[in-house]
C-alpha positions in Angstrom: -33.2 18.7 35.6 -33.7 19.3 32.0 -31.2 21.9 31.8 -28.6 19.9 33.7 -28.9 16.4 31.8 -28.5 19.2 28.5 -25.5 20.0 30.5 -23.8 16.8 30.5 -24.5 15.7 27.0 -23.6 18.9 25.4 -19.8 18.7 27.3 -19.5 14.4 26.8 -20.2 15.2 23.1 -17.3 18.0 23.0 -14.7 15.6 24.5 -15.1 13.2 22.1 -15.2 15.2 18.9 -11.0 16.0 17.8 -10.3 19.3 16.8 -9.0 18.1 13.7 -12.2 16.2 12.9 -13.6 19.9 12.0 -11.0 21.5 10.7 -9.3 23.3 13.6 -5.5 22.4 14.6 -4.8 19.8 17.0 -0.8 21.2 17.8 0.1 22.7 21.3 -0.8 21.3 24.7 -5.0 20.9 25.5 -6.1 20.6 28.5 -9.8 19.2 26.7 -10.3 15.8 25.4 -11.8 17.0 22.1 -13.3 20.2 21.0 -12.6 23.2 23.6 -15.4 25.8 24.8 -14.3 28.0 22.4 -14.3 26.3 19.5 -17.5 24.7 20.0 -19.1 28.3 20.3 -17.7 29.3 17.1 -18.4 26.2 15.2 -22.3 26.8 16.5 -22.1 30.4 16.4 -23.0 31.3 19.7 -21.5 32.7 22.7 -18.8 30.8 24.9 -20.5 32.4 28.2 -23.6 30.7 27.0 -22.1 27.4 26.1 -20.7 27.5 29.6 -23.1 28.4 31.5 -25.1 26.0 29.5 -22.7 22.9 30.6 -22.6 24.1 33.7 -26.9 24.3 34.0 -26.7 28.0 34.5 -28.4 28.2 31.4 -31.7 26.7 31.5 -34.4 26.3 28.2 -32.0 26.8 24.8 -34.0 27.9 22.0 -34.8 25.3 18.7 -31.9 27.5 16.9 -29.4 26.7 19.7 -29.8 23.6 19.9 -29.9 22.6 16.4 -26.2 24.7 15.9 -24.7 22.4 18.7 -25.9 19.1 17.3 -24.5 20.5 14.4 -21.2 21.3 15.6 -20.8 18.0 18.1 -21.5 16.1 14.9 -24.3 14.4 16.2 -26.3 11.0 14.9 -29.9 11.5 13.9 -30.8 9.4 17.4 -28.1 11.4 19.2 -29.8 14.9 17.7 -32.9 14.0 18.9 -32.2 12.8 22.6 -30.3 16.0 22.8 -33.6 17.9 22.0 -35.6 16.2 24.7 -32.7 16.4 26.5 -33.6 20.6 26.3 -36.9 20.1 26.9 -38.1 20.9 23.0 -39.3 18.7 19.9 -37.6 17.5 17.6 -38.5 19.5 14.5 -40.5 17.8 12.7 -42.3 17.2 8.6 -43.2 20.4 6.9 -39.7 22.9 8.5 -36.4 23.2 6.5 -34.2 20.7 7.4 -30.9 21.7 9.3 -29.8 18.2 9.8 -25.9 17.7 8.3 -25.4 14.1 7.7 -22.0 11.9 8.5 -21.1 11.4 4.7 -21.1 15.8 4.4 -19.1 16.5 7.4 -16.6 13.7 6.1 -16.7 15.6 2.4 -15.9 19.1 4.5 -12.7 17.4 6.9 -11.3 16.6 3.0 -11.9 20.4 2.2 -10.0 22.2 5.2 -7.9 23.9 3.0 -10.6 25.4 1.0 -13.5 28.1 2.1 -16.9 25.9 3.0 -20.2 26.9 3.9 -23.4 24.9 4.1 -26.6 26.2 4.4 -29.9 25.3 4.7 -32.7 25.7 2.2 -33.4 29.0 3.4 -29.8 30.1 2.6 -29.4 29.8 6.8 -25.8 29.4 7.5 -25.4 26.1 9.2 -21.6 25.2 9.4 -19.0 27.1 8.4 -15.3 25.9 8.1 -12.7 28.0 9.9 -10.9 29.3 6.5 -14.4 30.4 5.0 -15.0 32.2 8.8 -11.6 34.0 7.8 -12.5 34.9 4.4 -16.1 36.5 5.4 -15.7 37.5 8.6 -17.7 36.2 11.8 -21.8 36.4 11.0 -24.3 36.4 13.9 -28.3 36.5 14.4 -29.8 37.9 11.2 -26.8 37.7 9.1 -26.6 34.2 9.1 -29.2 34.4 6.5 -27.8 35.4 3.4 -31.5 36.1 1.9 -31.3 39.0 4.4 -27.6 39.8 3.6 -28.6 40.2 0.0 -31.2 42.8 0.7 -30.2 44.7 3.6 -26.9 45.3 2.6 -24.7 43.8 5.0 -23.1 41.6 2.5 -20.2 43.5 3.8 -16.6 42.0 2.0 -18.4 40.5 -0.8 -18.0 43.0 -4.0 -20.8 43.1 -6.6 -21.7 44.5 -10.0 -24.8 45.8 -11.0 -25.5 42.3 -13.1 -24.3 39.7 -10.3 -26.6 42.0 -7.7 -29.3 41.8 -9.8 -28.6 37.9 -10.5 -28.3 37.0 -6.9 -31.5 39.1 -5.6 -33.9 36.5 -8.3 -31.9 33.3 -7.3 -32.5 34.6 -3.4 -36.0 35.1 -3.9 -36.6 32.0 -6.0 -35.3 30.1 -3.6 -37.4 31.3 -0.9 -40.7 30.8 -2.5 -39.9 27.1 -3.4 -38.6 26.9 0.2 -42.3 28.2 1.3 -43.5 25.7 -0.9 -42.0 23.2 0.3 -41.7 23.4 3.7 -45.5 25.2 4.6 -45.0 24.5 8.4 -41.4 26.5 9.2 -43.4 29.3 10.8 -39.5 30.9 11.1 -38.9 30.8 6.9 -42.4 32.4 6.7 -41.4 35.0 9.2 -38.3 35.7 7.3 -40.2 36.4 4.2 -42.4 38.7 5.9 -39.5 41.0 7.4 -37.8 41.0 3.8 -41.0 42.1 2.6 -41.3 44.7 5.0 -37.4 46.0 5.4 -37.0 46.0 1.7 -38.9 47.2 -1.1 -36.5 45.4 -3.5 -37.7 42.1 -2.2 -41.4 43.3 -1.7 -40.8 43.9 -5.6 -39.1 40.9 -6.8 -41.7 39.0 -4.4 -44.9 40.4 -5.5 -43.9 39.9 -9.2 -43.1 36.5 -9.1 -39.3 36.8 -10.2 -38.0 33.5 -11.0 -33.7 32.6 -11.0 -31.0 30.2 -10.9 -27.7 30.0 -8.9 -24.7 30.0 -11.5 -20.9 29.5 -11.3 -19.2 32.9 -10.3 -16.3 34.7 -10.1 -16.5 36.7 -6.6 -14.0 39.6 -5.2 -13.7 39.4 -1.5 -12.3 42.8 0.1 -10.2 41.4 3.0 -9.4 43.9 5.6 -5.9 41.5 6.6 -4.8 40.0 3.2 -6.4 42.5 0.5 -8.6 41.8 -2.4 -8.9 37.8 -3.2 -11.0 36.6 -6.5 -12.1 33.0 -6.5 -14.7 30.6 -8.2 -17.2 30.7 -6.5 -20.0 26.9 -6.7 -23.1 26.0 -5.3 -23.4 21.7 -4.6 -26.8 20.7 -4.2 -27.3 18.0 -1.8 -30.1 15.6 -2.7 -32.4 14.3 -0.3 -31.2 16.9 2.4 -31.9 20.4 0.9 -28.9 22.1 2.2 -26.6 24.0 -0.2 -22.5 23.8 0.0 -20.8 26.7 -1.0 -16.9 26.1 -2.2 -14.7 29.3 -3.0 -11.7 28.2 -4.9 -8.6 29.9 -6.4 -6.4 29.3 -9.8 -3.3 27.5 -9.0 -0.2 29.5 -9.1 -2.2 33.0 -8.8 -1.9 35.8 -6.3 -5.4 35.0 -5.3 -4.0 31.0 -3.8 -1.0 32.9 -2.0 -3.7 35.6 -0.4 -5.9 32.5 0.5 -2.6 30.6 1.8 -1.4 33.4 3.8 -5.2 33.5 5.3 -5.4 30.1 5.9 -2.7 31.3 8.2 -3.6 34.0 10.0 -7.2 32.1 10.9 -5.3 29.4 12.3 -3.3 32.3 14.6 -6.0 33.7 15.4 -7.9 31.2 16.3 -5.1 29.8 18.5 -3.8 32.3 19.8 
């Protein structure tokens, strides 16, 4: 019953959200109301089969993860977000975990930014949302490397060139930001686990951990080897969203530079493939 009630909400959420409302083109003839199977599986960053089967109550008991993606994605109120959890049979997180939770007033800031490479991530440097130009720039990221924590020490930071210095730089803001995340948030059993299998894949982290490093995010320049368009350099910022924890991160190009055409003529090719 649970599973099938999911069901329902999950596809009368999708009609109603337009395509445009998250970035995606609204041209061509569609068949769906608002935001198509597809699109909601990449905005959530899952599978289509599963949000099918999902819909369809094939799928029965989604996992905290899932179901926290798709409220993100369907744009969800905080009431709506909650229902939808006991709709799944789960808790609502609650005090004490990292909120995931992107308010109205943020998805409104990212529909002005559609043109630009967007990420938002939680306080964990979890991937959250993603708009479809920054999808284009990185490439698609699944499971584990949603977490750029584990990116950054693992080495699957894959497009993303780096220097000795800005390495060096990111690895003590990354682990900085985890122990205040620890700190803060003592009951996220998940940010703990996280910390534990850094610690245990990488003696870089078990280093920087054990020694107490301490680091701040800064305004950089970043090269991003795309395999389509080439090389593209941009500014690279970190916003800070009070009262919410989560962390936006804007790539932006000079006017009038090589780097805006690459971007312009990616912005492009996302949009065909995404369509097509």
């Amino acid at each position: 019953m649970a599973s099938t009630e999911f069901g329902r909400m999950v596809r009368h959420f999708r009609d109603r959200v337009p395509p445009e409302a998250a970035g995606l083109p609204s041209g061509g003839h569609r068949r769906a109301a608002g935001l198509r199977r597809e699109e909601l599986a990449m905005l959530a960053g899952i599978s289509v089969d599963y949000v099918t089967r999902l819909e369809q109550g094939r799928a029965a008991n989604p996992s905290e993860q899932v179901v926290e993606a798709l409220g993100r994605a369907l744009r969800l109120s905080a009431a709506e977000r909650e229902h939808l959890f006991h709709a799944a049979g789960l808790v609502p997180p609650g005090q004490g975990t990292v909120p995931a939770y992107i308010t109205p007033s943020v998805h409104r800031m990212l529909d002005r930014l559609s043109g630009t490479p967007v990420a938002v991530s939680d306080a964990s440097w979890t991937l959250l949302l993603a708009n479809p130009l920054y999808t284009a720039l990185m490439g698609e990221r699944h499971g584990r490397d949603r977490n750029g924590a584990w990116r950054a020490f693992t080495g699957s930071d894959g497009r993303v060139r780096h220097t000795t210095q800005s390495r060096t730089a990111l690895e003590s803001a990354v682990v900085a930001d985890l122990r205040a995340a620890v700190r803060r948030y003592p009951a996220d059993q998940r940010l703990r686990q996280l910390v534990a299998d850094l610690r245990a894949t990488s003696e870089r982290f078990a280093e920087l951990w054990d020694a107490g490093t301490v680091g701040h995010h800064e305004a950089s320049r970043k090269t991003v080897d795309h395999p389509q368009v080439g090389p593209v350099t941009l500014d690279c910022d970190v916003l800070f969203v009070a009262g919410s924890d989560l962390r936006i991160m804007i790539y932006t190009a000079e006017p009038g530079s090589q780097d805006a055409e690459r971007l312009e003529l990616l912005a492009v090719l996302g949009t065909q493939t995404l369509v097509g």
